[in-house]
TORKOL-4160 file (C-alpha; in steps of 0.2 Angstrom, whole numbers, padded with zeros to 4 digits, m for minus):
112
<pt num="1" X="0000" Y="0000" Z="0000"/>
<pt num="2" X="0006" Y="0019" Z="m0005"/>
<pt num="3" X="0002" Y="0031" Z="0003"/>
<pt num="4" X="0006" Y="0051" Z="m0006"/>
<pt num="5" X="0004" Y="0068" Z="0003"/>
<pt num="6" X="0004" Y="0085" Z="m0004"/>
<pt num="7" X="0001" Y="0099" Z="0002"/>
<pt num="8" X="m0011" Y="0114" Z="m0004"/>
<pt num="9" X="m0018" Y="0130" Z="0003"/>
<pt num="10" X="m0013" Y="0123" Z="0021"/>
<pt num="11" X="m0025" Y="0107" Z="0018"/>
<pt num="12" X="m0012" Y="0090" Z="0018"/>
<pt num="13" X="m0021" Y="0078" Z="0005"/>
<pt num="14" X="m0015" Y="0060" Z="0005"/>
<pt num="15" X="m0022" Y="0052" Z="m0009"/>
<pt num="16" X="m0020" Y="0031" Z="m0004"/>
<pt num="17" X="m0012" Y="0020" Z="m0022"/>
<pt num="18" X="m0021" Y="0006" Z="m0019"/>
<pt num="19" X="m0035" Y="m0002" Z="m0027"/>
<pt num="20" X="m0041" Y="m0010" Z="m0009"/>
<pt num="21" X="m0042" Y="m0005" Z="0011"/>
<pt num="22" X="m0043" Y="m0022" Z="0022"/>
<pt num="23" X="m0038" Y="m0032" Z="0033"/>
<pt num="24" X="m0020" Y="m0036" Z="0024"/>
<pt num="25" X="m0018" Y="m0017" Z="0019"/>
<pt num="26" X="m0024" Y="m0009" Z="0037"/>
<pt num="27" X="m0011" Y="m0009" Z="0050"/>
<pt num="28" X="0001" Y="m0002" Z="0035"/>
<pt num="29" X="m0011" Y="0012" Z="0030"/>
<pt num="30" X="m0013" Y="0017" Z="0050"/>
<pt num="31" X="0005" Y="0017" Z="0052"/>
<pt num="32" X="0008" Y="0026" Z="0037"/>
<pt num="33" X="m0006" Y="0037" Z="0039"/>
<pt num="34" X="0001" Y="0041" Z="0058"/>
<pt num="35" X="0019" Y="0046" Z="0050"/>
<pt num="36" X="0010" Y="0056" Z="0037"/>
<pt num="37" X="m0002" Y="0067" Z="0049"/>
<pt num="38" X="0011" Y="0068" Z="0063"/>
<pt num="39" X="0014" Y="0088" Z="0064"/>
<pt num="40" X="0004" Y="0091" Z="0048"/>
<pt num="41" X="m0008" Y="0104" Z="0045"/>
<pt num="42" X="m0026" Y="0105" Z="0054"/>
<pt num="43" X="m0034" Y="0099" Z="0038"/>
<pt num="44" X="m0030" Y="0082" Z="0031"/>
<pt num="45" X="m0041" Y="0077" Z="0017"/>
<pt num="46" X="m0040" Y="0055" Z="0014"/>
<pt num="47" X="m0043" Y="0056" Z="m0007"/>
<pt num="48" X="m0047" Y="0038" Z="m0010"/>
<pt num="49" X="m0051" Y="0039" Z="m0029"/>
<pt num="50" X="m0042" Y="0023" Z="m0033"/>
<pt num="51" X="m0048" Y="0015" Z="m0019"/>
<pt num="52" X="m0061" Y="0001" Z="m0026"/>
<pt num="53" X="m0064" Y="m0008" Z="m0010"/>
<pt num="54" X="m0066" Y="m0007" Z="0008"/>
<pt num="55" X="m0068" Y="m0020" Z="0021"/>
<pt num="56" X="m0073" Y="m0017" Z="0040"/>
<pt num="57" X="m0056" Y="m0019" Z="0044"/>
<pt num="58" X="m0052" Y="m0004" Z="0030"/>
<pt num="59" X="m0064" Y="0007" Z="0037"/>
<pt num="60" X="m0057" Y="0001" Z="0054"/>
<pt num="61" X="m0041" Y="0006" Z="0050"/>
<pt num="62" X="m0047" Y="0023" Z="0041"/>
<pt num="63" X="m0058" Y="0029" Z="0060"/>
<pt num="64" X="m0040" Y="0026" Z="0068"/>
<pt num="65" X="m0033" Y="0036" Z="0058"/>
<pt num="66" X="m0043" Y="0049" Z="0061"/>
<pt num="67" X="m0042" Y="0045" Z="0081"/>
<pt num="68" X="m0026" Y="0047" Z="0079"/>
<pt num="69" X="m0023" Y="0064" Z="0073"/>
<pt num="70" X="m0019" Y="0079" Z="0086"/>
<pt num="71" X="m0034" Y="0090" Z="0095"/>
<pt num="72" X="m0035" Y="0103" Z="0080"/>
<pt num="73" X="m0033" Y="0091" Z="0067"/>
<pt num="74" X="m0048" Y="0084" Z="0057"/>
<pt num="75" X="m0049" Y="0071" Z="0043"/>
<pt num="76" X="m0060" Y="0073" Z="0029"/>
<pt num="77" X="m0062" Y="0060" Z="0014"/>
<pt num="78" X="m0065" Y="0063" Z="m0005"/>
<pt num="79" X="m0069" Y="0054" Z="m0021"/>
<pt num="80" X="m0078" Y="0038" Z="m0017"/>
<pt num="81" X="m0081" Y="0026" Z="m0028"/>
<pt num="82" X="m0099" Y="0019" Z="m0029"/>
<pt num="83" X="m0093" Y="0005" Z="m0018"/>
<pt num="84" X="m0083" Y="0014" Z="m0006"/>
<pt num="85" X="m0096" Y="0026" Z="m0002"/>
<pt num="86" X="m0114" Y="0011" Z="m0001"/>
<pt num="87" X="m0100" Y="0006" Z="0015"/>
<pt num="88" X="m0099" Y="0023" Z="0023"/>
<pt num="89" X="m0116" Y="0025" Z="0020"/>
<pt num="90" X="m0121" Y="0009" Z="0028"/>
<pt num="91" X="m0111" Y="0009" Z="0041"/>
<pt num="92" X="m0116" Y="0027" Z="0043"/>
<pt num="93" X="m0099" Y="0035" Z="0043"/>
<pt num="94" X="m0105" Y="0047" Z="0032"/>
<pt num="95" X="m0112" Y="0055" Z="0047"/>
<pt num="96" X="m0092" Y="0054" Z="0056"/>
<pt num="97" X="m0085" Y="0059" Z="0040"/>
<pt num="98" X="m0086" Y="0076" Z="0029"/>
<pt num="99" X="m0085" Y="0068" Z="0012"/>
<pt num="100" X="m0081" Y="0078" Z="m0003"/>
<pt num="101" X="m0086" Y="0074" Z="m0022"/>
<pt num="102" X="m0067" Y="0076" Z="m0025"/>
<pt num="103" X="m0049" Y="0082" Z="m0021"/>
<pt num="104" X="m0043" Y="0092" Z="m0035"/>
<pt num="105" X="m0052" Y="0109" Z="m0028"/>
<pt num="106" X="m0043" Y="0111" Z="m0010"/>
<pt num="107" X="m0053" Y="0131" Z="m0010"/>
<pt num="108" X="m0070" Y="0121" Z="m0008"/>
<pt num="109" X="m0062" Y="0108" Z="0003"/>
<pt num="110" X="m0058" Y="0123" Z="0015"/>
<pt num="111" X="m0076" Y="0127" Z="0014"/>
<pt num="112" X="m0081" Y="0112" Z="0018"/>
């Protein structure tokens, strides 16, 4: 699993280059995801475009993350895939989660 961060207008986006998010992949993605947020900025947006699949481990993995990050930090996720989002939406994260339609505008992601 690959994790890549950039940053723009102060909002870190780590966009995940894998195709999946379970059980083999999640205690990688939270370590990495740990390295990645530690000292970052307040916004982090999770863009999980390529992401096809998510298992309850995955998604497991992806509240931990968010746990994880400092007091003033928050995580935000963008461009679900059918699939990924019917698994938000189910499990009701989509309530946890602010979820964006996509990461390539970070000026309505800091509205958001």
């Amino acid at each position: 699993m690959e994790l890549r961060s950039t940053r723009s207008e102060g909002i870190a986006i780590i966009t995940v280059d894998a195709g999946r998010i379970d059980a083999a992949a999640a205690i990688r993605f939270k370590d990495k995801m740990r390295t990645l947020t530690k000292d970052g900025p307040d916004h982090v947006v999770l863009d999980l475009a390529q992401v096809e699949f998510v298992d309850s481990s995955g998604l497991g993995a992806i509240v931990a993350a968010m746990k994880q990050l400092g007091p003033r930090q928050r995580l935000d996720l963008a461009a679900l895939r059918p699939e990924v989002d019917r698994v938000f939406r189910l499990t009701r994260m989509d309530r946890v989660f602010t979820i964006h339609a996509s990461a390539n505008d970070p000026g309505s992601l800091a509205a958001g």
